[in-house]
C-alpha positions in Angstrom: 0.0 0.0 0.0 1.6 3.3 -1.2 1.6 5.7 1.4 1.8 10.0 1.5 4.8 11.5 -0.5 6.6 14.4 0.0 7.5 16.9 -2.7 9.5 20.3 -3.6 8.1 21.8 -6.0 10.0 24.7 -8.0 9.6 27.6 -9.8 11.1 29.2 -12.7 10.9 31.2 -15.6 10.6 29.5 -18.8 12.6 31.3 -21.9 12.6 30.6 -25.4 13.1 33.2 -28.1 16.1 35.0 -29.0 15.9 39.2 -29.3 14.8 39.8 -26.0 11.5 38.0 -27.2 9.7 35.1 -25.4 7.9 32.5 -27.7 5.3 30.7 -25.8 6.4 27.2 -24.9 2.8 25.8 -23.8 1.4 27.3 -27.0 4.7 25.4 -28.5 4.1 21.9 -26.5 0.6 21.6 -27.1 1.2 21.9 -31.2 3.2 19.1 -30.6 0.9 16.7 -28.8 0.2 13.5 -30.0 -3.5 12.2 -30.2 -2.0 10.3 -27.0 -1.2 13.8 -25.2 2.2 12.8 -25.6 5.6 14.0 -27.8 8.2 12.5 -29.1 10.5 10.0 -27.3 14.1 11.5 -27.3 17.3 10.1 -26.2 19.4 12.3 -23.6 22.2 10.2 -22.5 21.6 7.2 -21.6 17.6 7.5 -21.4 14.7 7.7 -23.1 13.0 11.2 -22.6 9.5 11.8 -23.4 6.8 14.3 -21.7 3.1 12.5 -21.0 -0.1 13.4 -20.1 -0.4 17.0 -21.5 -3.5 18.8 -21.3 -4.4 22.3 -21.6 -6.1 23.6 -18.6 -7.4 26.9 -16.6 -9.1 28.0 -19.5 -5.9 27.9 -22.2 -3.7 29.8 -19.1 -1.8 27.0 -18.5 -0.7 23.0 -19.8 0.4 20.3 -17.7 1.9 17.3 -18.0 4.8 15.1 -16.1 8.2 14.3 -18.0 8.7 10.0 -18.3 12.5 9.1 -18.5 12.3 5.1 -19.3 14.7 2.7 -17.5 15.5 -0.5 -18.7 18.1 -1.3 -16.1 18.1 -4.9 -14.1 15.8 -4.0 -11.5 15.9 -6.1 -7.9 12.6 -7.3 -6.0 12.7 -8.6 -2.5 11.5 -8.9 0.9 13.3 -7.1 4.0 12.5 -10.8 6.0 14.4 -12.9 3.1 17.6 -12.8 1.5 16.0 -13.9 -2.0 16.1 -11.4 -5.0 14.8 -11.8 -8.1 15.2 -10.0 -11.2 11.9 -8.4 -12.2 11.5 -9.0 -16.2 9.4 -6.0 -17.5 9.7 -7.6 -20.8 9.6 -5.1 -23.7 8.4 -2.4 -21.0 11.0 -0.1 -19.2 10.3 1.8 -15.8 9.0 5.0 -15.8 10.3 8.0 -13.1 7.8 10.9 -13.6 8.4 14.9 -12.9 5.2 16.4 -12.8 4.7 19.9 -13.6 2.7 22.8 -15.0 3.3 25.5 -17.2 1.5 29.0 -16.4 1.2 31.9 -19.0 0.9 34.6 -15.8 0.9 37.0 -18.5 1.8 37.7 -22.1 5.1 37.6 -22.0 5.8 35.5 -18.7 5.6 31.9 -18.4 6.0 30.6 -15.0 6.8 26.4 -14.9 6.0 24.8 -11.3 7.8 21.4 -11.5 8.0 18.8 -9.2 11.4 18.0 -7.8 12.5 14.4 -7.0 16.2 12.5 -6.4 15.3 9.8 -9.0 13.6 11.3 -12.5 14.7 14.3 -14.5 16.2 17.5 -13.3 14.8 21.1 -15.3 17.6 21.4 -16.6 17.3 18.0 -18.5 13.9 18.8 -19.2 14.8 22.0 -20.8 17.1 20.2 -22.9 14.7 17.8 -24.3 12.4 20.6 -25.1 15.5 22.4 -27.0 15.4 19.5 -29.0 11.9 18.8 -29.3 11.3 22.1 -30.8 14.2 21.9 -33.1 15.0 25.4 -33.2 17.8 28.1 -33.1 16.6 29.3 -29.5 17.8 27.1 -26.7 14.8 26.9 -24.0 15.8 27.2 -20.7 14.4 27.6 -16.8 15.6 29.9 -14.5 15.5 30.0 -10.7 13.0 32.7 -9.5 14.6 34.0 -6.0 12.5 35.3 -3.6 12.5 39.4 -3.9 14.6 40.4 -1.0 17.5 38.3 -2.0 16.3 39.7 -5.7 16.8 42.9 -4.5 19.9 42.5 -2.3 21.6 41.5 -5.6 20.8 43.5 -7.9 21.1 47.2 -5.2 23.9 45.7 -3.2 26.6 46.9 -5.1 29.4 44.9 -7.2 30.3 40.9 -6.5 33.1 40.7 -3.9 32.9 37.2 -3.3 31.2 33.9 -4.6 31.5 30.7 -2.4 30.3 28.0 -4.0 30.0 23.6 -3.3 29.3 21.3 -5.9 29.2 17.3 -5.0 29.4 14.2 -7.3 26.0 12.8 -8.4 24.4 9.5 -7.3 24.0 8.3 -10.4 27.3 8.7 -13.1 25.4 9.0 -15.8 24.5 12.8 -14.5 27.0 15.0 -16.1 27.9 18.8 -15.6 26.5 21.4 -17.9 29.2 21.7 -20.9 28.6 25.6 -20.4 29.1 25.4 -16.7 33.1 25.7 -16.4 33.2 26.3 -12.9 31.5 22.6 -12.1 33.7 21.1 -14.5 36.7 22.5 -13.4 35.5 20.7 -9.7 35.2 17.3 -11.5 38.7 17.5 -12.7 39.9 18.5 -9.1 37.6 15.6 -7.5 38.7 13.3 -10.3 42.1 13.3 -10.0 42.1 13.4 -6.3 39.3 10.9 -5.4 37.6 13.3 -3.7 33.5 13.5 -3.6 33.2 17.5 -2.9 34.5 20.2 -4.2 34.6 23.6 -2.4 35.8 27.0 -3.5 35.7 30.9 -2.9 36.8 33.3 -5.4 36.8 36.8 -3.7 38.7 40.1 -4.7 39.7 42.2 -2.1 40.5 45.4 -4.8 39.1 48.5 -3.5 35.9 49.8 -5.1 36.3 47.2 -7.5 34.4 43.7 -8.0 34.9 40.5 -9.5 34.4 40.4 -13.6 31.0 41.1 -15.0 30.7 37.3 -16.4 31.0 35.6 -13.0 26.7 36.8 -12.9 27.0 34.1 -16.3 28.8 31.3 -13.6 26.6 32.3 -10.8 23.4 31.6 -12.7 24.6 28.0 -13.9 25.8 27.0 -10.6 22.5 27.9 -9.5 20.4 26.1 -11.9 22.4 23.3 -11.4 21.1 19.9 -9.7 25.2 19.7 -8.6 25.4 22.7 -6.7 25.1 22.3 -2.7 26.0 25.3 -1.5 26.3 29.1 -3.4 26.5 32.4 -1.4 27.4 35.5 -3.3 28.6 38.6 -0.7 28.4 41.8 -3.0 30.1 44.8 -1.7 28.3 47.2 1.6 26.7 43.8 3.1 28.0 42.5 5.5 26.4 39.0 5.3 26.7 37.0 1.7 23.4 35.6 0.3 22.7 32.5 0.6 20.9 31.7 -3.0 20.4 28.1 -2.6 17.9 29.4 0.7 16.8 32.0 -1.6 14.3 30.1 -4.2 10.8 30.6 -4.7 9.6 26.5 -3.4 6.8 25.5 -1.8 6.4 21.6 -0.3 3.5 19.0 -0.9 2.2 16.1 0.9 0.4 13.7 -1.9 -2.1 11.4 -0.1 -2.2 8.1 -2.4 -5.6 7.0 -4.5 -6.7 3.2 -4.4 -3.0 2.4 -3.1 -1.1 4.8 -5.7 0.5 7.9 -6.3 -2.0 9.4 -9.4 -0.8 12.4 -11.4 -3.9 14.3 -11.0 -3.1 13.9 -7.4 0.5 15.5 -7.5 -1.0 18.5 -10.0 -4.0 19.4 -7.3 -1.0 19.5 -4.9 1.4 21.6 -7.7 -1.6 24.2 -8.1 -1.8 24.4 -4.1 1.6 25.2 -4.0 1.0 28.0 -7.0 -1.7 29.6 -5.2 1.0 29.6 -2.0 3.8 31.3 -3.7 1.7 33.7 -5.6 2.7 36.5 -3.6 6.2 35.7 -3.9 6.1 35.4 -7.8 4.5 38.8 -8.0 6.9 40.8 -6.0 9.6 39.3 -8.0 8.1 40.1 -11.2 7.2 43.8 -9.8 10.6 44.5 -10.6 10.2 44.5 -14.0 14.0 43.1 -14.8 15.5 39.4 -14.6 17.8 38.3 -11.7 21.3 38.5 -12.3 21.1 39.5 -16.1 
């Protein structure tokens, strides 16, 4: 019997368009839906990539859906009371790890996607790779982290960057790679390659007078921060005493899903994703208030 699951769910603010323009990605997905409310299958590494159960909802304001990455591993079943295990044969089936999510047109050019955080499935920034390559486009679509407006604010009236302290950690699974783009994290899986290590800790600071750190560390900042590697990322800027603590500093709301005839359904999780919405509401308004993009 399944029982209640807890969930983070994120927020962040879907791009795709080059010019300073934002094309609309639900408008985009839903083109794309299959007389199955599904798209095409895609293969991202080592799995198969494919977003499910799309629907349009909310009166055209908003499509959800979950993203299905397939595994076709050897899979173990077993009882905690006997040392038996037996391979489970899914035949020509693979398992399925679902991230749930919706995607909100909050206006006409703001797209808002609330997705469903887990340790086994696929990360946004996965997701907004397969979409990339769904669409087949020039413009790359990507998610970024929506920080809640007083750490929005600190950063962008605090002055220049003094100092960026950062952690990134090896991933569970090997197949998760660094970003290409993020040269910061790969530089930390050379160091914790060659030395064994499973953490890799830095600080870059300047201690120049009236003068910061380069303009495109706000380029490093933003990767480290959309990435699932990261575990730690505090930015000081110059007149505060105390750095920020970004990874604290995201918009995220937590769900409880209470099962249906034993399960975990995907309605269920989507009532709980449109809870947490309604919860950070607030949040997502004073950040957009501001009229201009964290960190750009």
């Amino acid at each position: 019997m399944a029982k209640s699951k807890n969930y983070r769910i994120g927020f962040y603010l879907a791009n795709f368009g080059s010019d300073g323009s934002r094309l609309s990605i639900c408008d985009k997905l839903l083109s794309l839906m299959s007389e199955h409310c599904m798209t095409q299958a895609i293969t991202i590494g080592e799995r198969h990539v494919q977003v499910r159960g799309l629907a349009s909802i909310d009166g055209g304001n908003a499509v959800k859906g979950y993203v299905a990455r397939f595994r076709d591993d050897d899979f173990l079943s077993g009882s905690p009371a006997n040392p038996i295990e037996t391979v489970v044969d899914l035949g020509e089936n693979a398992l399925i790890e679902k991230n749930h999510f919706i995607l909100y047109k909050d206006r006409d050019d703001v797209e808002i996607i609330a997705y469903q955080a887990a340790l086994e499935g696929t990360h946004i920034s996965a997701m907004a790779n397969y979409l990339t390559l769904l669409f087949g486009a020039d413009d790359v679509v990507h998610f970024d982290e929506i920080l809640n407006v007083d750490a929005y604010q600190a950063l962008m009236s605090g002055g220049v960057i003094k100092a960026v302290d950062f952690r990134i950690a090896k991933p569970r699974s090997r197949r998760m790679a660094p970003d290409p783009e993020d040269t910061w994290t790969q530089k930390g899986f050379e160091y914790m390659n060659s030395s064994g290590a499973t953490s890799f800790e830095a600080k870059i600071l300047t201690r120049a007078h009236g003068r910061g750190l380069l303009s495109d560390v706000r380029q490093h900042i933003k990767r480290l921060l959309s990435s699932p590697l990261t575990k730690k990322l505090k930015v000081k800027m110059s007149d505060m005493e105390e750095a920020i603590d970004l990874m604290a500093e995201r918009v995220t709301q937590r769900i409880t899903v209470l099962p249906v005839d034993g399960r975990i359904t995907s309605d269920a999780v989507h009532d709980g994703i449109k809870v947490a919405k309604h919860k950070a509401q607030p949040m997502l308004d004073a950040y957009f208030g501001a009229k201009n993009e964290v960190l750009d």
